[in-house]
C-alpha positions, 0 to 999 in steps of 0.5 A: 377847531383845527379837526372840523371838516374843510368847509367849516373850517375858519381861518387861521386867525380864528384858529390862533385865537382858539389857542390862545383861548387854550391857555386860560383853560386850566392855568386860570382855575388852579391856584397851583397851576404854577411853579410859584405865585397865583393866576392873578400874578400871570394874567391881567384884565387886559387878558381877560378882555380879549379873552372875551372878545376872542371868546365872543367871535368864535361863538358867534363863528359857530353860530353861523355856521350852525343856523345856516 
């Protein structure tokens, strides 16, 4: 999201969330994706609700900049 055009750029609060959304990527999906323990011993359903909320706006971001 940081490398879109300037005028389709959104904010930096929407930026943050992107990159916060980075750090589910692989560190969710590998048991062994840690030094020691399991995803479930990092991440809580806490983080997996706003991951979806945070999910959600940049979708519906996208959207409205795509059915303009």
């Amino acid at each position: 999201m940081k490398e879109l055009p300037k005028e389709i750029k959104p904010d930096k609060g929407l930026l943050k969330k992107s990159a916060d959304l980075d750090k589910f990527y692989i560190a969710t999906r590998y048991p062994n994706g840690f030094d020691w323990g399991s995803p479930m011993d990092y991440f809580e359903e806490s983080d997996a609700g706003k991951a979806i909320k945070d999910a959600e706006e940049i979708i519906n971001y996208a959207k409205s900049k795509i059915l303009r």
